[in-house]
N, C-alpha and C positions, 0 to 999 in steps of 0.2 A: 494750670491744669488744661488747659483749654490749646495750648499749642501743642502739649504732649497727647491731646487726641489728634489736632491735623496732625503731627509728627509720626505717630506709632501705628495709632488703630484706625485710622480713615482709610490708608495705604494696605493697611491689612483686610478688613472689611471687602475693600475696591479687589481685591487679589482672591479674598476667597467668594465672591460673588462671581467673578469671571470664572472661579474655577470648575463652579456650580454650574453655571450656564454651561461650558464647554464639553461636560463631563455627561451632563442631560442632553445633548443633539450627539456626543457619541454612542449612548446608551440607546438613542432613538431609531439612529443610523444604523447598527448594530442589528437592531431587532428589524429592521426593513429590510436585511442585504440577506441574515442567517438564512432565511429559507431560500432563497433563490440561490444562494452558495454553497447551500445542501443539495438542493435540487441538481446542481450543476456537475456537483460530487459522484449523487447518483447515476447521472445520466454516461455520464465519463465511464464507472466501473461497469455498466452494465453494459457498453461497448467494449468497452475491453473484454467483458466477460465473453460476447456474443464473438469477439475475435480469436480468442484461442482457443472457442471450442464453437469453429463455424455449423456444425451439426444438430448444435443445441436447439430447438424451439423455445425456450424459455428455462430460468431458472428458479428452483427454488434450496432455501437457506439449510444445512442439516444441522442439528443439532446434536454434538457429538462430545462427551467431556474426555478431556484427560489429553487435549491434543498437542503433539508435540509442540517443541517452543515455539518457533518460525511458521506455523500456520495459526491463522486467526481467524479464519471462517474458510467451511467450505461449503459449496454450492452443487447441487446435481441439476442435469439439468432436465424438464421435466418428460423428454420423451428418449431418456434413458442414454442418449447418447454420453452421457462418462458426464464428469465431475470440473469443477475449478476450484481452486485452491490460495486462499488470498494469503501471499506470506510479507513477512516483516522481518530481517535479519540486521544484524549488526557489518556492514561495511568499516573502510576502511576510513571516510568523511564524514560518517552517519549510517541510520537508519536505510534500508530502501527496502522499496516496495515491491515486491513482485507478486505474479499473477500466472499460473499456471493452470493450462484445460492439458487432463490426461479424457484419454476415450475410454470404455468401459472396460478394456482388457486391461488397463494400465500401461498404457503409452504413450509420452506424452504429445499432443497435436502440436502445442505450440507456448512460448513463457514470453512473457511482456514485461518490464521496468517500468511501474507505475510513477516512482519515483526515486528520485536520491541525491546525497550528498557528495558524490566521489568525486577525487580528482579529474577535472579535463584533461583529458587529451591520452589517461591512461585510466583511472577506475570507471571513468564514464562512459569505458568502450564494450563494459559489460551490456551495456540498455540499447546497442547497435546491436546490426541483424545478424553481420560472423559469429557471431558471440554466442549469442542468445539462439542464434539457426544451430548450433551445436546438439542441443536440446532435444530440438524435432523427432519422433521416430525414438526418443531412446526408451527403454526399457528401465526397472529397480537393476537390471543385469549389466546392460549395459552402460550406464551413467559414470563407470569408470573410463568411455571412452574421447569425455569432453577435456579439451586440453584449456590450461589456465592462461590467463593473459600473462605476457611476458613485462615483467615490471608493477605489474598489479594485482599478484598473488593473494594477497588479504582479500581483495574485492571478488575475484572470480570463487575465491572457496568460501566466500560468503555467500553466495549463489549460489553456487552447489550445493554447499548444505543446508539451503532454505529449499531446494528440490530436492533433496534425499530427503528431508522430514517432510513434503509433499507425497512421497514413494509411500513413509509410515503412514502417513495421515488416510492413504486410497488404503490401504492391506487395513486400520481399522471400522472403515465403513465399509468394505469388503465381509467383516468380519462379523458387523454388525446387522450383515444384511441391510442395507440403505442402496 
């Protein structure tokens, strides 16, 4: 009996004590890094925010139900200069992230790649300035004038169509009066 403990359950004990220990300083670590990793999150979007809609003084959150797929929150900002629009589409590698400030007529000032998945060297070239400078200035009218990347078609009209439900998204709080 006594060698079937050192044999079995001593080795096991020793393993699930380690495992405990390891598992209590990631849990600790965890909750010391979370807020500064949020913080970091925050401060990141509200750059970004403050970038594609340089006009903005500050923003605050609207609360808006029913919102198209690809937008996830949108933003006015508070001295009326237009709106941002935080979207999430399907790519051709993943998820990405974009950020669009239209001005109060619905134009947009300017969109940002907060993040993504895509291929280098082709869907990653949506989150570059040609690309994404396409944008600028365009209208719900004219957004049929941005031309898709060549080779990367899934990703550029993933884009797009996370800025044409940005278009829906300004004509509902338009609508809303907000």
């Amino acid at each position: 009996m006594k060698k079937s403990f050192n044999e079995i359950i001593k080795p096991v004990l020793v393993l699930v004590c380690i495992c405990l220990v390891v598992t209590a300083l990631l849990a600790y670590i965890n909750s010391v890094t979370s807020p500064i990793i949020a913080k970091a999150e925050q401060e990141k979007t509200q750059q970004a925010m403050s970038e594609v809609l340089c006009e903005a003084d500050g923003f605050e959150k609207l609360e808006i139900g029913n919102l198209p797929d690809r937008v996830t929150e949108i933003y006015t900002a508070t001295n009326g200069a237009g709106y941002v629009f935080m979207l999430t589409t399907k790519g051709y590698g993943g998820d990405m992230k974009l950020i669009c400030g239209m001005d109060a007529d619905g134009v947009i000032e300017q969109c940002k790649t907060l993040s993504h998945a895509e291929t280098s060297g082709l869907g990653s070239k949506t989150a570059e300035d040609p690309y994404r400078n396409q944008y600028c200035k365009k209208s719900a009218d004219t957004l049929s004038e941005v031309d898709a990347i060549t080779g990367a078609t899934i990703s550029s009209n993933a884009y797009k169509n996370a800025i044409e439900d940005a278009f829906k998204a300004y004509d509902m709080v338009k609508e809303a009066g907000k």
